[in-house]
C-alpha positions as CSV (number, residue, x, y, z in Angstrom):
1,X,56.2,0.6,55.1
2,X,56.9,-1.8,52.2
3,X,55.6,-4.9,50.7
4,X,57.1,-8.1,49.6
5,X,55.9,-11.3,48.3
6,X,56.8,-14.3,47.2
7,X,55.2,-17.7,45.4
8,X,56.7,-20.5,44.6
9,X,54.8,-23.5,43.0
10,X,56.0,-25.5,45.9
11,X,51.8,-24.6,47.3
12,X,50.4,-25.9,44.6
13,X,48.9,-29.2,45.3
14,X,47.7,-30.4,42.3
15,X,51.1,-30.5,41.1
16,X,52.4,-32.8,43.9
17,X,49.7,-34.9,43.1
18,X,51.2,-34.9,39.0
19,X,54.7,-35.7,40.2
20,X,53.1,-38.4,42.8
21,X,51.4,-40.4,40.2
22,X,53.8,-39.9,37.5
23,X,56.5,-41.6,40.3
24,X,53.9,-44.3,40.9
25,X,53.5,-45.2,36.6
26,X,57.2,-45.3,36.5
27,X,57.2,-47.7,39.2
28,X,54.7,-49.6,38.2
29,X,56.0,-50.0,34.5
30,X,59.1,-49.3,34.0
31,X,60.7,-50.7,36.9
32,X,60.1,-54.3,36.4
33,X,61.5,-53.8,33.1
34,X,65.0,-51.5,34.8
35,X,65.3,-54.2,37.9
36,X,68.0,-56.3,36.5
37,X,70.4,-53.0,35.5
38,X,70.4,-51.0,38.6
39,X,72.2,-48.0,36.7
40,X,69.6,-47.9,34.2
41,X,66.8,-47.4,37.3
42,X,69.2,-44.3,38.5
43,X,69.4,-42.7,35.3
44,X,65.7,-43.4,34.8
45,X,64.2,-42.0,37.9
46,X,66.7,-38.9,38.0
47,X,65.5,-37.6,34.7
48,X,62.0,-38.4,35.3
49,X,62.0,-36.4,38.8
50,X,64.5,-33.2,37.5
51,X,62.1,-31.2,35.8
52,X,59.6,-31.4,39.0
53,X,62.9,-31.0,41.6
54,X,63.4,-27.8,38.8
55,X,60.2,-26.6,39.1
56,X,59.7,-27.1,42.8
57,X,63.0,-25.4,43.9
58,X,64.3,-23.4,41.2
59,X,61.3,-21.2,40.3
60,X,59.9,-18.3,42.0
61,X,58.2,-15.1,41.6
62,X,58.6,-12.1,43.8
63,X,57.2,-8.8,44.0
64,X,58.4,-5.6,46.2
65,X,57.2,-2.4,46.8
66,X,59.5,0.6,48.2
67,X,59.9,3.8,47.4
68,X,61.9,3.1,44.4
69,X,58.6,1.7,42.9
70,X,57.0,-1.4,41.9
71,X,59.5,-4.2,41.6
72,X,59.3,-8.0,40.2
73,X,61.1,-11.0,38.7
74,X,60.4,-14.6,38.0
75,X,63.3,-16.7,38.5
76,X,64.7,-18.6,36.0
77,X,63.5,-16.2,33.2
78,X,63.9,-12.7,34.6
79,X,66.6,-12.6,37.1
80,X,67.3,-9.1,37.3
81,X,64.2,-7.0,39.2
82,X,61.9,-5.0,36.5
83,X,61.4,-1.9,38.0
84,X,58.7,0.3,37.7
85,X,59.1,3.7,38.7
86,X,55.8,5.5,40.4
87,X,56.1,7.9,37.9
88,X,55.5,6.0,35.1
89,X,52.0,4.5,36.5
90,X,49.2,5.9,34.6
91,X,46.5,4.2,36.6
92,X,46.1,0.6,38.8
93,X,43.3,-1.8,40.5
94,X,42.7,-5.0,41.8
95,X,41.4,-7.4,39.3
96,X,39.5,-11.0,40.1
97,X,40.6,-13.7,37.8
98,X,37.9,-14.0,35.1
99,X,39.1,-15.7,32.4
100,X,40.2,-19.4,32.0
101,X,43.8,-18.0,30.8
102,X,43.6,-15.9,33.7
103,X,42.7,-18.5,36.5
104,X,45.4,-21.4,35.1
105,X,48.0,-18.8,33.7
106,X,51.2,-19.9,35.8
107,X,54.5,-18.3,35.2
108,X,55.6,-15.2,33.2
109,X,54.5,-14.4,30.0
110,X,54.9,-11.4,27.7
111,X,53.1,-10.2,24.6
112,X,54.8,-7.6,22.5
113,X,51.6,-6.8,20.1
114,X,49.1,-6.1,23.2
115,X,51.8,-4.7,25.3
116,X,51.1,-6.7,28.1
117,X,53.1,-8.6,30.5
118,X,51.8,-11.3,33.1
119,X,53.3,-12.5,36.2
120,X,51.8,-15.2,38.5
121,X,51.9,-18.7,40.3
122,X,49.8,-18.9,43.1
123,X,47.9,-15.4,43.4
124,X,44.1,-16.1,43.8
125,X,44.1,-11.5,42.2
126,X,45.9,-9.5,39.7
127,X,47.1,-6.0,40.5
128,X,46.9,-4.3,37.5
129,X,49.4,-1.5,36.5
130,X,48.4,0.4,33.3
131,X,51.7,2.6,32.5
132,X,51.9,5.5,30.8
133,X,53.6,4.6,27.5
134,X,50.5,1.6,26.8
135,X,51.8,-1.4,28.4
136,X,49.4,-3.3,31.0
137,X,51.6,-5.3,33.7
138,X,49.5,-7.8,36.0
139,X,51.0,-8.9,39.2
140,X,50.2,-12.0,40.5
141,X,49.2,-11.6,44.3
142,X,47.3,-13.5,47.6
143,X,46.7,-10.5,49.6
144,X,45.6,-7.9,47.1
145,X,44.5,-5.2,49.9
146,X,47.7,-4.9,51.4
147,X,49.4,-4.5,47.9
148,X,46.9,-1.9,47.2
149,X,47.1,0.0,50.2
150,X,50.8,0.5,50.1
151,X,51.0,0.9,46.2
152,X,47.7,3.8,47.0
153,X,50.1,5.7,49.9
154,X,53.4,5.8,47.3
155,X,51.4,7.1,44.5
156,X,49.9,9.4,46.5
157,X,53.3,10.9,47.6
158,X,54.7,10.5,43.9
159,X,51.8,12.9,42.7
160,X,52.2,15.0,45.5
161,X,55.7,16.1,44.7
């Protein structure tokens, strides 16, 4: 059995509620002012809702387990899948969000000096990976048990053989 998952920041309703009111302050100001050049109000109201149409549709992260190992990406930024081999997996457990960064982090970040990477948008736990050459990699996820389960039964084989 394998796992997948996938956020997007399409759940998140706090940001609806940014793009809402920032779509009602443009209306409210700047309209009036962009009535009387119709092309003006086009241009306006495209760039203004872009970013949020970007960030809505464009980005996503996924996360996949098989027996080729742990695998992840965060479109835009990481296309290609980061693969983590079973092998390489010095240890791993299911973390709780405890710090502010951790609870607001959003997205993928990367930090050559600590050797850590971070990937999440709308996981409530991280699974951390600790590999063997140092580097810490937390995953992002909304149903930590099931990850942890299947990650437990590969490992287990990968050790075994």
């Amino acid at each position: 059995m394998n796992y997948s998952e996938t956020q997007r920041f399409r759940n998140l309703r706090w940001l609806w509620m940014i793009m809402i009111g920032l779509l009602l302050a443009e209306v409210v100001f700047i309209l009036p002012e962009l009535i009387h050049s119709p092309h003006h109000l086009v241009v306006t109201l495209v760039a203004s809702l872009m970013p949020f149409l970007l960030i809505l549709f464009v980005f996503s992260y996924e996360v996949r387990i098989d027996q080729a190992g742990v695998k992840y990406r965060f479109s835009p930024r990481l296309n290609r899948w980061k693969v983590i081999r079973f092998d390489d997996v010095q240890s791993y457990s299911i973390k709780e969000k405890s710090t502010l960064y951790e609870r607001f982090h959003l997205g993928y970040s990367k930090s050559l000096f600590l050797k850590n990477e971070i990937v999440n948008i709308t996981g409530n736990k991280y699974m951390v990976l600790v590999l063997k050459n140092g580097t810490v990699v937390k995953l992002g996820t909304e149903h930590a048990d099931t990850m942890e389960r299947i990650l437990k039964r590969f490992l287990t084989k990968s050790f075994q053989e």
